[in-house]
C-alpha positions in Angstrom: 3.2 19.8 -2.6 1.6 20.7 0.4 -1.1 19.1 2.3 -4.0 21.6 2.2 -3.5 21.3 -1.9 -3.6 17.4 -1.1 -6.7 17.4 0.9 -8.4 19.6 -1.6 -7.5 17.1 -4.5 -8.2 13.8 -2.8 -11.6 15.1 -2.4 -12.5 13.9 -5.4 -11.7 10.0 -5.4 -14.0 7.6 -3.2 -11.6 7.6 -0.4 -13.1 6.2 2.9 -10.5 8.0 5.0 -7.4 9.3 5.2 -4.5 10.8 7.3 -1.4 12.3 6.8 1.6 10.8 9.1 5.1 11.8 9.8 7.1 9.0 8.4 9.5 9.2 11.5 6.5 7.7 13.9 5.8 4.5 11.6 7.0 1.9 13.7 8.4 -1.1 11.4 8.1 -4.5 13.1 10.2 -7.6 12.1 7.5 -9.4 12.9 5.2 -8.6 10.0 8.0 -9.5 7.7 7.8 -12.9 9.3 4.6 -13.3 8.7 4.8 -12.6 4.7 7.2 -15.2 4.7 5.8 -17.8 6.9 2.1 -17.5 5.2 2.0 -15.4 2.7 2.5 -17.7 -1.4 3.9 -14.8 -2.8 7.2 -14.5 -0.5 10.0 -14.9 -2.8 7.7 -14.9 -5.6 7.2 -10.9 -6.4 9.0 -7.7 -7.4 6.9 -6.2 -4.9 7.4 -8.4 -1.7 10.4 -9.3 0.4 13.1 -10.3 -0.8 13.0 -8.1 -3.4 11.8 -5.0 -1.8 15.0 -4.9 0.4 16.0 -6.1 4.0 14.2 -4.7 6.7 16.2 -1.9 7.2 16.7 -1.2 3.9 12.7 -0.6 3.9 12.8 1.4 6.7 15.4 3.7 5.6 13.3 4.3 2.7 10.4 5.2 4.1 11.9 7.6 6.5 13.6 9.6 4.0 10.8 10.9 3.6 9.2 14.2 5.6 5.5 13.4 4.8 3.0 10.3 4.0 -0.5 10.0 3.4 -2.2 6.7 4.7 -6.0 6.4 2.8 -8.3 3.8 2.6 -11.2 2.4 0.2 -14.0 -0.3 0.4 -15.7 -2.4 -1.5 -19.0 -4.3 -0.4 -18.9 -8.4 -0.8 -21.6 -10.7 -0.7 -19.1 -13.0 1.1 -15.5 -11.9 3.0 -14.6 -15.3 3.5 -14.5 -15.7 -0.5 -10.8 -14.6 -1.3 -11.6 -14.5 -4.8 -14.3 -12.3 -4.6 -12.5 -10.2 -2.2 -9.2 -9.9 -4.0 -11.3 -9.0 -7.2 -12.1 -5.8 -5.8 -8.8 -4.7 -5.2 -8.8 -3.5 -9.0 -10.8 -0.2 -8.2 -8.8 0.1 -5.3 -5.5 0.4 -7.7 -7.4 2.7 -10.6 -7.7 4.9 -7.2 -4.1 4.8 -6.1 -3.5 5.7 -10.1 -5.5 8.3 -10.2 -3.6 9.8 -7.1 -0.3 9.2 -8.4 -1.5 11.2 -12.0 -4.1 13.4 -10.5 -2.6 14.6 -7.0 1.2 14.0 -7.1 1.5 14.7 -11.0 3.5 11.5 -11.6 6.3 12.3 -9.7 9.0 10.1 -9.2 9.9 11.5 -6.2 6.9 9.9 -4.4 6.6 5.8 -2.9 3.5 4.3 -3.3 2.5 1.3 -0.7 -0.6 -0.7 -1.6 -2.7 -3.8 -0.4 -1.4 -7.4 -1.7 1.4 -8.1 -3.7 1.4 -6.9 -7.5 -0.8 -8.9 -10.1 0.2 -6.8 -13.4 1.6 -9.6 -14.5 0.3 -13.2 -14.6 3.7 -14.2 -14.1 6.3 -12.2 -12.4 9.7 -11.6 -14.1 11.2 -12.1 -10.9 14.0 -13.3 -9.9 15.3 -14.1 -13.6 14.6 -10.6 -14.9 13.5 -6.9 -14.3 10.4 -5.9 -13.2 8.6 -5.6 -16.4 6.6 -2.7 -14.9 8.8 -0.7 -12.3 6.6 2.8 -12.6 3.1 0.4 -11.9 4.2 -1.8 -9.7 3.4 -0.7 -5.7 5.3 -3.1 -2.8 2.4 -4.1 -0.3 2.6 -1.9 2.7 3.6 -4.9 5.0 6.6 -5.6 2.8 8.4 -3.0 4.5 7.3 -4.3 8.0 4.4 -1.3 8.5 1.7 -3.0 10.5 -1.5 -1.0 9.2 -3.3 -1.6 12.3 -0.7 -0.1 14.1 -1.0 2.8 12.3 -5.0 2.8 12.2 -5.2 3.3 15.9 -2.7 5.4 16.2 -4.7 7.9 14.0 -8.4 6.9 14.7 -8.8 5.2 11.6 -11.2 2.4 10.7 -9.7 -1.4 10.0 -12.8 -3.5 10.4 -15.9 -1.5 8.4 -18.6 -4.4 8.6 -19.1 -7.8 8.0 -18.9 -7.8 4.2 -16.8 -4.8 3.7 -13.1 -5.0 2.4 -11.3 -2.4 3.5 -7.8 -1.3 1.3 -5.2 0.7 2.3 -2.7 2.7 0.4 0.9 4.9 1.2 2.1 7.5 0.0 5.4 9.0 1.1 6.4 12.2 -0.3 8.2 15.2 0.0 
């Protein structure tokens, strides 16, 4: 798939903004994966945080197998940022748009990896570590699982982070061929 046929598709969905990276120039720092497992409750916890996404270079080898990746955003308008649980309810539309990409744009091809905001909440209680992922082709890592700082990334290609005082602003991967 090409990225003019991309950009022509992704025109569609209420993406705030995008940018297409070379996979090779993603810096992965050690230090982001110490931070998910210093503050982050669902270290250990998830199919789709460290451990269980891999070690670090495990990650990184994974994400630079591939020759392309497209980094996009979304936002969502709260009345409060500082009320997690009115900010992490609007990561839903944020995932029905990382869907709709993964049907719509790259046909449901396995040979994509999708990287989204927060750990995985499919299930109220995660099958892991005493059984399989219960929903491997739905379930996306968190971007910072595989050490990717997004703000790294965000000034690197002129990208907004910080959209206003009650705007929550999620970011999605996808790496591709």
């Amino acid at each position: 798939m090409n990225i003019e046929n991309i950009e022509k598709k992704i025109a569609q969905y209420p993406i705030f903004e995008y940018a297409f990276i070379d996979p090779q120039e993603i810096n992965c720092f050690p230090a982001v994966r110490s931070i998910c497992q210093i503050e982050c409750p669902q270290f250990g916890q998830s199919w789709s945080c460290p451990p269980a996404v891999g070690s670090l270079e495990e990650c990184e080898s994974r994400i630079k197998d591939y020759p392309n990746a497209l980094i996009f955003s979304t936002i969502s308008e709260v009345t409060d940022l500082l009320n997690m649980a009115e900010m992490l309810s609007t990561r839903g539309e944020h995932i029905e748009v990382v869907e709709a990409l993964k049907k719509e744009v790259f046909e449901d091809s396995d040979e994509i990896l999708i990287l989204t905001a927060e750990s995985c909440a499919i299930c109220e209680d995660c099958a892991y570590p005493d059984a399989k992922c219960r929903h491997p082709h739905k379930m996306y890592p968190c971007v910072e699982s595989h050490a990717i700082s997004v703000t790294d990334i965000c000034e690197k290609n002129n990208l907004s982070f910080l959209n206003g005082h009650n705007v929550v602003t999620w970011f999605g991967m996808i790496f591709f061929n």
